[in-house]
N, CA and C atoms as an extended XYZ file, in Angstrom:
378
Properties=species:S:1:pos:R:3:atomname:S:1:resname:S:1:resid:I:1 pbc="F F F"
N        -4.467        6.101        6.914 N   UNK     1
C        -5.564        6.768        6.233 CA  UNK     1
C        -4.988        7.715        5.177 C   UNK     1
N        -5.531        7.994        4.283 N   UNK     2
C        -5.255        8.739        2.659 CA  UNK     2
C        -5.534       10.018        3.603 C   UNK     2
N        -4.173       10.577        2.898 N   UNK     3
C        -4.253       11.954        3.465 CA  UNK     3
C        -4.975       13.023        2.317 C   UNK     3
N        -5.266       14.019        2.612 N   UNK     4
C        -6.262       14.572        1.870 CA  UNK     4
C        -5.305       16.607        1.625 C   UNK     4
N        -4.127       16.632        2.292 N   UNK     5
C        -3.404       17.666        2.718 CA  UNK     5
C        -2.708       18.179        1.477 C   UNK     5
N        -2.696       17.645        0.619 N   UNK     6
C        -2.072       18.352       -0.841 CA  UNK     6
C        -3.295       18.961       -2.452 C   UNK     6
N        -4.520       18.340       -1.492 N   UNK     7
C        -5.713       18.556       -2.182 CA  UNK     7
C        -5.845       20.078       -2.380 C   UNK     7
N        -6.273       20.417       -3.297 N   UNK     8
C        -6.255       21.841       -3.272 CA  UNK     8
C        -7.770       22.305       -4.606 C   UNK     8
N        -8.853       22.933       -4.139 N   UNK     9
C       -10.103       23.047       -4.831 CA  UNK     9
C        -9.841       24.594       -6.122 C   UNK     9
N        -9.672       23.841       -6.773 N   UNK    10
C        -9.595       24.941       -8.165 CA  UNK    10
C       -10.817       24.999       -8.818 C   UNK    10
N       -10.899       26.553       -9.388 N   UNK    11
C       -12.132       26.629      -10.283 CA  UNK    11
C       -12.195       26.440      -11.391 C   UNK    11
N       -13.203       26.395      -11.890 N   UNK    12
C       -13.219       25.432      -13.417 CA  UNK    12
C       -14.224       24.284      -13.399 C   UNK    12
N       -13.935       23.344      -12.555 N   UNK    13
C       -14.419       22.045      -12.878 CA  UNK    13
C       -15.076       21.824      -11.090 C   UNK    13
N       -16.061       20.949      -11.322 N   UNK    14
C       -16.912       20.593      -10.233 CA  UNK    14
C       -15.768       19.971       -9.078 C   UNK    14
N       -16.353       20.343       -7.722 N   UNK    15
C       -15.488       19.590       -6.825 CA  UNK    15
C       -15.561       17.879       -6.683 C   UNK    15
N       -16.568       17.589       -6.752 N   UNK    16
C       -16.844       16.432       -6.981 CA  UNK    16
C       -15.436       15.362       -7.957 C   UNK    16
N       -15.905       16.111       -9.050 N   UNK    17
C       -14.152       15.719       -9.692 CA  UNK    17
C       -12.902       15.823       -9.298 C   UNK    17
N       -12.750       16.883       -8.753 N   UNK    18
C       -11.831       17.098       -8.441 CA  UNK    18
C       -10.879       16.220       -7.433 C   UNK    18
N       -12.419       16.102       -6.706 N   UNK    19
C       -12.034       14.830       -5.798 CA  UNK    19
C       -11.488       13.496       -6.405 C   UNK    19
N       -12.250       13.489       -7.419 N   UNK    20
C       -12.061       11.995       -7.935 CA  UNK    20
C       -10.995       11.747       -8.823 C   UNK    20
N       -10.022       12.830       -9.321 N   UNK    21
C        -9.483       13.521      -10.094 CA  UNK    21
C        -8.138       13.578       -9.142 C   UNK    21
N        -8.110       13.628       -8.154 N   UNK    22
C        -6.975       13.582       -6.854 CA  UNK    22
C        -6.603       12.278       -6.549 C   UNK    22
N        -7.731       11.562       -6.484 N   UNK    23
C        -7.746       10.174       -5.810 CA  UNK    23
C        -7.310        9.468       -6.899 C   UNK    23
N        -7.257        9.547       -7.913 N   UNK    24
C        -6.986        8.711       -9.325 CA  UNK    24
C        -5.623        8.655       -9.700 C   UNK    24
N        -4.770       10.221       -9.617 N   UNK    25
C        -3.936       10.852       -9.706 CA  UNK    25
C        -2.896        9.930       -9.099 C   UNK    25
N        -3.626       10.013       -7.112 N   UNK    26
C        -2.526        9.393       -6.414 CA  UNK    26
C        -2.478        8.179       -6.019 C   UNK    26
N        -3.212        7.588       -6.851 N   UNK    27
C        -3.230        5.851       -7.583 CA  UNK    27
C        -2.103        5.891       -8.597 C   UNK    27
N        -2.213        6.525       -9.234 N   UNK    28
C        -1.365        6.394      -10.512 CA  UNK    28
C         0.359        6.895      -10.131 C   UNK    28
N         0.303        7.780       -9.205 N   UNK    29
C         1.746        7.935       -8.684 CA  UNK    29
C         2.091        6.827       -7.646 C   UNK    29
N         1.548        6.065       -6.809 N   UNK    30
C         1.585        4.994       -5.930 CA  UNK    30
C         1.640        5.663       -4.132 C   UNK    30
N         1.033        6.626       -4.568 N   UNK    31
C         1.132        7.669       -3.148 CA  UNK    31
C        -0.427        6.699       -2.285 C   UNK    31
N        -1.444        6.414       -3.435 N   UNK    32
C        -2.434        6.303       -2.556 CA  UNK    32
C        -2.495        4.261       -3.413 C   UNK    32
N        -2.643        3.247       -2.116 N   UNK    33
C        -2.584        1.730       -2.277 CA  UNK    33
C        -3.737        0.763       -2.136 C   UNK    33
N        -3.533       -0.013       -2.794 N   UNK    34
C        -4.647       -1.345       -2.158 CA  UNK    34
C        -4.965       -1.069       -0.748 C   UNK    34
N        -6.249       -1.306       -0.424 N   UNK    35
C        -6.552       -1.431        1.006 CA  UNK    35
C        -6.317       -0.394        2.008 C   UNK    35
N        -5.901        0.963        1.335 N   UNK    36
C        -5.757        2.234        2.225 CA  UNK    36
C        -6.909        2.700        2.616 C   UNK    36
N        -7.050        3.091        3.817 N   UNK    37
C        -8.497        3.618        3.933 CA  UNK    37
C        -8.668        4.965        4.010 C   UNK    37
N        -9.983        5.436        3.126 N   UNK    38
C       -10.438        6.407        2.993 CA  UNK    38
C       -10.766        7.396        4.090 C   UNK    38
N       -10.720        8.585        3.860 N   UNK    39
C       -11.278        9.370        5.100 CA  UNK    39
C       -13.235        9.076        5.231 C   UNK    39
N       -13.420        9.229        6.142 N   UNK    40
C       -14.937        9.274        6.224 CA  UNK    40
C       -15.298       10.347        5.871 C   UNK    40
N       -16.868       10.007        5.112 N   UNK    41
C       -17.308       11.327        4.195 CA  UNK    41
C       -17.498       12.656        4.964 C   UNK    41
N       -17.685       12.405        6.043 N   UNK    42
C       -18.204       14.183        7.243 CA  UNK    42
C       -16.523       14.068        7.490 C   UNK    42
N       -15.661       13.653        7.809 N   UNK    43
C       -14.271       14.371        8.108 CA  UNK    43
C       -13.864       14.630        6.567 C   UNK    43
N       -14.137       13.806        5.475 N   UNK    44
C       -13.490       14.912        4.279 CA  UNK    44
C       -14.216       16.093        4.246 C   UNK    44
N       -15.053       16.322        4.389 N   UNK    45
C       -16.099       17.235        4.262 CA  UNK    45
C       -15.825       18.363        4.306 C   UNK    45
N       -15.391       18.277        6.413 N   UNK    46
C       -14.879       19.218        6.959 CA  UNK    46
C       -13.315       19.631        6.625 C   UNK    46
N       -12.520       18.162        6.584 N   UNK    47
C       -11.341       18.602        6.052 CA  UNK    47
C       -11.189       19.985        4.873 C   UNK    47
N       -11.855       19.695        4.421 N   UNK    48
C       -12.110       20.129        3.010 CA  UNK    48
C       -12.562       21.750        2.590 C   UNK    48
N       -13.679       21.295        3.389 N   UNK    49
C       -14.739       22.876        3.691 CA  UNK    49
C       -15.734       22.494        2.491 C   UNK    49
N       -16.136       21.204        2.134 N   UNK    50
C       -17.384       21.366        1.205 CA  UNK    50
C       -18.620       20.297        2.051 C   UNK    50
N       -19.605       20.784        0.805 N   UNK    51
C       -21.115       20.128        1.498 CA  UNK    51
C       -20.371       18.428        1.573 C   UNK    51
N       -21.015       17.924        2.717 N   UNK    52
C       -21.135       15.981        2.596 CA  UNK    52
C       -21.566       15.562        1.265 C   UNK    52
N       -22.404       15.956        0.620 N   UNK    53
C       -23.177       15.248       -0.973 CA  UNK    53
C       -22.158       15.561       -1.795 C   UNK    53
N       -21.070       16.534       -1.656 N   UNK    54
C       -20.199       16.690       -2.736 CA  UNK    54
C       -19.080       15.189       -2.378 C   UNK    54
N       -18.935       15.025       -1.210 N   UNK    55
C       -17.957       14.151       -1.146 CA  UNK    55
C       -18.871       12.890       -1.607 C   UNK    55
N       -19.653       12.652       -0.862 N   UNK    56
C       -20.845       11.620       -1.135 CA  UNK    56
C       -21.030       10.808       -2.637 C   UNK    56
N       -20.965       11.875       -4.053 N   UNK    57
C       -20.975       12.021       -5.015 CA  UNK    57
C       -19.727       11.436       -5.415 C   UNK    57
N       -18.698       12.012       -5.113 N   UNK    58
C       -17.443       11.460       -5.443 CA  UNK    58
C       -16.863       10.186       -5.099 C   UNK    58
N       -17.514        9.807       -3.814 N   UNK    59
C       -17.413        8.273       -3.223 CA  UNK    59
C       -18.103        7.792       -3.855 C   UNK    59
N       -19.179        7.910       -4.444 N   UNK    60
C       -20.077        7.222       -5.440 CA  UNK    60
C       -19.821        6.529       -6.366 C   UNK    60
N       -19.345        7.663       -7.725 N   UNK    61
C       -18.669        7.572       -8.549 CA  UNK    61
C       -17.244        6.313       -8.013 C   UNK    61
N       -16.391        6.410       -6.750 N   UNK    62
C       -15.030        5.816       -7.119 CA  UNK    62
C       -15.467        4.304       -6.731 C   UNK    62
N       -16.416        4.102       -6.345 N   UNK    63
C       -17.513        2.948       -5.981 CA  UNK    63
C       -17.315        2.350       -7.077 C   UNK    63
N       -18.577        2.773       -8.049 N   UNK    64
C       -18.968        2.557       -8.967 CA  UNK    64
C       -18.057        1.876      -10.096 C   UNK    64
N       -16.875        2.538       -9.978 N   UNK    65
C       -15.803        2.381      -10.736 CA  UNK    65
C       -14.819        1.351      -10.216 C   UNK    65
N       -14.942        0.907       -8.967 N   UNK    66
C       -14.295       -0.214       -8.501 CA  UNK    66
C       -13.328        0.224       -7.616 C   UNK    66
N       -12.953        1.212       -7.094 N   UNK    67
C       -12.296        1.938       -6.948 CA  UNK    67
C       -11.753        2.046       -5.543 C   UNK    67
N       -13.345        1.915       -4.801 N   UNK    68
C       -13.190        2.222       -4.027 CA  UNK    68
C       -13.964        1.730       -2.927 C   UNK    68
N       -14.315        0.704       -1.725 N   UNK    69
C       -14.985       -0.195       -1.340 CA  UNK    69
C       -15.779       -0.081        0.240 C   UNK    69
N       -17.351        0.556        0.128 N   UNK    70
C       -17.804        1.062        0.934 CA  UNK    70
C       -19.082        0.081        1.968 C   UNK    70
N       -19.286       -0.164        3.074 N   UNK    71
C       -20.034       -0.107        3.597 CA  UNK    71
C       -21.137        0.502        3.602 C   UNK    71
N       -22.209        0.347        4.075 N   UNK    72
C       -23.303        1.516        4.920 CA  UNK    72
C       -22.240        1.718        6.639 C   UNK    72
N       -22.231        2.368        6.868 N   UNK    73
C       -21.590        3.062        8.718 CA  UNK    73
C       -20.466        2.396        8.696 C   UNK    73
N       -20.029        1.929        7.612 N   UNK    74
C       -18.171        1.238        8.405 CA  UNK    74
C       -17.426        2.235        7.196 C   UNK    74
N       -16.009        1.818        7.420 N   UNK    75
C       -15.105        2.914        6.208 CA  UNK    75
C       -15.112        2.198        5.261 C   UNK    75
N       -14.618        3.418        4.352 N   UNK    76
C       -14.259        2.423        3.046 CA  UNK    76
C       -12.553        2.666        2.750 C   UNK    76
N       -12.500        1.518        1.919 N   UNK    77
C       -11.530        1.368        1.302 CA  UNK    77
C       -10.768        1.121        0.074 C   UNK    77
N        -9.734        1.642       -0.395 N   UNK    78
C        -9.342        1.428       -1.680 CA  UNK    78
C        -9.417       -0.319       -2.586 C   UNK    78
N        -9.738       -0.344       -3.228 N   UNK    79
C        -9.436       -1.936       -3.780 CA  UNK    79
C        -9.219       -1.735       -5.536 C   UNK    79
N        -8.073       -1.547       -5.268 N   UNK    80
C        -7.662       -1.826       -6.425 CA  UNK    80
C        -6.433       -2.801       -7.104 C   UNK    80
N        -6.444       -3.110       -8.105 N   UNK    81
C        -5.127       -4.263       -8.834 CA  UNK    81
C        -4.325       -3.214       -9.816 C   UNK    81
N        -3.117       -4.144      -10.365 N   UNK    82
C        -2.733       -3.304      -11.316 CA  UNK    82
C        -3.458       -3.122      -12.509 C   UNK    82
N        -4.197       -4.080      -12.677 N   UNK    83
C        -4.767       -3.242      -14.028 CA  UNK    83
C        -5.720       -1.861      -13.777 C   UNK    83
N        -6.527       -2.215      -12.601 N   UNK    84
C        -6.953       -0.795      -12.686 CA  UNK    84
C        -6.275        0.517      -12.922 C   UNK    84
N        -4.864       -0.069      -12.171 N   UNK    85
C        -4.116        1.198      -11.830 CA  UNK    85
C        -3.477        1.388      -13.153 C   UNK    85
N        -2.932        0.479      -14.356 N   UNK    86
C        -3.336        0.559      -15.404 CA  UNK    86
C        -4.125        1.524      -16.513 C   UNK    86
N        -5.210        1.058      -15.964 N   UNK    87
C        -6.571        1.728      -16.636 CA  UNK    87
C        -6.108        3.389      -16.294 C   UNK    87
N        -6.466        3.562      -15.091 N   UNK    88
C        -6.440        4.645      -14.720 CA  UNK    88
C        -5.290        6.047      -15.279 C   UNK    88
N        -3.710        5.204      -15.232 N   UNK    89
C        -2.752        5.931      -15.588 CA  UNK    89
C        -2.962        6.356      -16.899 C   UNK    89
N        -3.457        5.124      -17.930 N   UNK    90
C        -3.428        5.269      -19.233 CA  UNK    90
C        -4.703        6.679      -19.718 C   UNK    90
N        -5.889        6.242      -18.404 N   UNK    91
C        -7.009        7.522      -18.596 CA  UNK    91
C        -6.495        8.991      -18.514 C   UNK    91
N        -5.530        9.030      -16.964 N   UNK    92
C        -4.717       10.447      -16.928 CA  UNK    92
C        -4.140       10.835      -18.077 C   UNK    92
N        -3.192        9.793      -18.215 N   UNK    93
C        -1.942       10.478      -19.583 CA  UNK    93
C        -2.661       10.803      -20.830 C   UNK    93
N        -4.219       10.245      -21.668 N   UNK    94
C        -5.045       10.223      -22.152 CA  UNK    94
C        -5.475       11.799      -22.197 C   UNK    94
N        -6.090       12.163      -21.023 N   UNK    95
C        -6.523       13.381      -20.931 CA  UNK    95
C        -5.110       14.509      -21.021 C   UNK    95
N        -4.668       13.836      -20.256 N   UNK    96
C        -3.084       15.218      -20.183 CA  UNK    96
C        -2.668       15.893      -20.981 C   UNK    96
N        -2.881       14.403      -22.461 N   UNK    97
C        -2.011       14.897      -23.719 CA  UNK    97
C        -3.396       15.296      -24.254 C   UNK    97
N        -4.164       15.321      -24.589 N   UNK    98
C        -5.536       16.063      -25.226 CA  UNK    98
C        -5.456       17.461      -24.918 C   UNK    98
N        -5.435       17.415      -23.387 N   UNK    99
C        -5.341       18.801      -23.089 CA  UNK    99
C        -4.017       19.904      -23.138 C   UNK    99
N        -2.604       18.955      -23.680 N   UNK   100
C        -1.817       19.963      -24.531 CA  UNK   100
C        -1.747       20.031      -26.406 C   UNK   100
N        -2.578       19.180      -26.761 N   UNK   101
C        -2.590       19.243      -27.833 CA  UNK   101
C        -3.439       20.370      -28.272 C   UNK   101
N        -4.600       20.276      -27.170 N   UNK   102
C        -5.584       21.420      -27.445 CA  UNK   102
C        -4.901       22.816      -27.652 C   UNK   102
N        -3.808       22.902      -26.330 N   UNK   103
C        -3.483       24.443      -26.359 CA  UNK   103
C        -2.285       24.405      -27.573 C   UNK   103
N        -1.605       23.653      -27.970 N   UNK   104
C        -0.691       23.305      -28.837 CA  UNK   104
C        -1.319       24.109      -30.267 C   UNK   104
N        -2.370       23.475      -30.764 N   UNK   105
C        -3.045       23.961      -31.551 CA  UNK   105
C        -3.785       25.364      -31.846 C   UNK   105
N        -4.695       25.442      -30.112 N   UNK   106
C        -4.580       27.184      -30.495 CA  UNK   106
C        -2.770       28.200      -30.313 C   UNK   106
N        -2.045       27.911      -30.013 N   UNK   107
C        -0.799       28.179      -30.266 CA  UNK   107
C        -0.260       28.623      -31.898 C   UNK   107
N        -1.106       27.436      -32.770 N   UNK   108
C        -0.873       27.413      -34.213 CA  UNK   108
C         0.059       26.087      -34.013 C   UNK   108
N         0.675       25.908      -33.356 N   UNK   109
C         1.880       24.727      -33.485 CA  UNK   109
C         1.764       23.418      -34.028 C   UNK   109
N         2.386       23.117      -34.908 N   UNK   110
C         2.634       21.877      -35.889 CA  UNK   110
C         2.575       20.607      -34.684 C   UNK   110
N         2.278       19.454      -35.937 N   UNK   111
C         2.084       18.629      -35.352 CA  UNK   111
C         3.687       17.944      -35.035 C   UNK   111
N         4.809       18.131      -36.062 N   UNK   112
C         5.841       18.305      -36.278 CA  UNK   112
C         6.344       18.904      -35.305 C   UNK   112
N         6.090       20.274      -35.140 N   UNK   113
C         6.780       20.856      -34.001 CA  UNK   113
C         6.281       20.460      -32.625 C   UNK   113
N         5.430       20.099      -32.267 N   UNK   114
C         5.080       19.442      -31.073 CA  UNK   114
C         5.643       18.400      -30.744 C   UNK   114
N         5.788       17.485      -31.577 N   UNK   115
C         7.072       16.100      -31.406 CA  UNK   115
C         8.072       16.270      -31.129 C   UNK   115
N         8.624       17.166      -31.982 N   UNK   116
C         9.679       18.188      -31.358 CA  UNK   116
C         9.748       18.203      -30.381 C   UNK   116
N         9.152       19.139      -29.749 N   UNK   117
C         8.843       19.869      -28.286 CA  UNK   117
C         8.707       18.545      -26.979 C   UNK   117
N         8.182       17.856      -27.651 N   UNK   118
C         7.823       16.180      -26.811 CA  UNK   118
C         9.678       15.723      -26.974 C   UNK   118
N         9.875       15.080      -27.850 N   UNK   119
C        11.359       14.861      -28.005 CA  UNK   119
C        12.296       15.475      -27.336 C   UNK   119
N        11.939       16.907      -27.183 N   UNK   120
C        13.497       17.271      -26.191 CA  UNK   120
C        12.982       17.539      -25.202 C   UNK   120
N        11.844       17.745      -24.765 N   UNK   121
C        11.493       17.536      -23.174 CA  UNK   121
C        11.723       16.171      -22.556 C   UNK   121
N        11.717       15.030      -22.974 N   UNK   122
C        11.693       13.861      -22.990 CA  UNK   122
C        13.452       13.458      -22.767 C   UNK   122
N        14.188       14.101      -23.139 N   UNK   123
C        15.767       14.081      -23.329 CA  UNK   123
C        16.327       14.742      -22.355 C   UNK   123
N        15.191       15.546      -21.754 N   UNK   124
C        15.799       16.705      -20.572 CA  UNK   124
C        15.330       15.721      -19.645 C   UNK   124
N        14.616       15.021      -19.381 N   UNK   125
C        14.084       13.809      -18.221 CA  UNK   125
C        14.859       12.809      -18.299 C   UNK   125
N        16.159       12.644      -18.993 N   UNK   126
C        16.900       11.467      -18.854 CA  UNK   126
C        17.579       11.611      -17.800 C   UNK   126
């Protein structure tokens, strides 16, 4: 079962996401697999400390999205391929870099100097 123990509820953004925002995450690192099964919505709940409809919501959504493969009263489970996982990585890294370009910019920082900054961070990861 997908462990739920590194989850951690920050403010800012709805829990709901957050959830879904975790679960996506650890698709894209290979922590969470095809056919892993989900916690049930009243033990994330409690795991958790939020209302059932917040988790509810978020199972919804990873439904919806293919994500994630539910019954009525049985568990669900992950179902995903590589392209989703694909999809998904390319959506993270998508947002990641938006959201340093954003602060990049109120910074004042060039677009030049940000490549930069990308370039030798990138050289320090070799």
């Amino acid at each position: 079962m997908i462990s739920f123990e590194q989850f951690c509820i920050e403010d800012g953004s709805p829990i709901y996401l957050q959830i879904i925002n975790y679960v996506q995450r650890e698709i894209a690192s290979g922590a969470i697999q095809n056919n892993d099964e989900m916690p049930s919505r009243r033990v994330l709940s409690a795991l958790i400390g939020v209302n059932p409809n917040t988790i509810q919501k978020a199972y919804r959504y990873l439904e919806e999205e293919g994500i994630i493969e539910s019954r009525s009263g049985a568990k669900s489970y992950v179902r995903i391929d590589d392209g989703q996982i694909k999809k998904i990585r390319a959506r993270l890294l998508e947002n990641d870099v938006k959201a340093i370009v954003r602060n990049m910019k109120q910074m004042g920082i060039s677009a030049e100097e940000a490549l930069a900054l990308i370039r030798d961070a990138w050289k320090e990861e070799d």
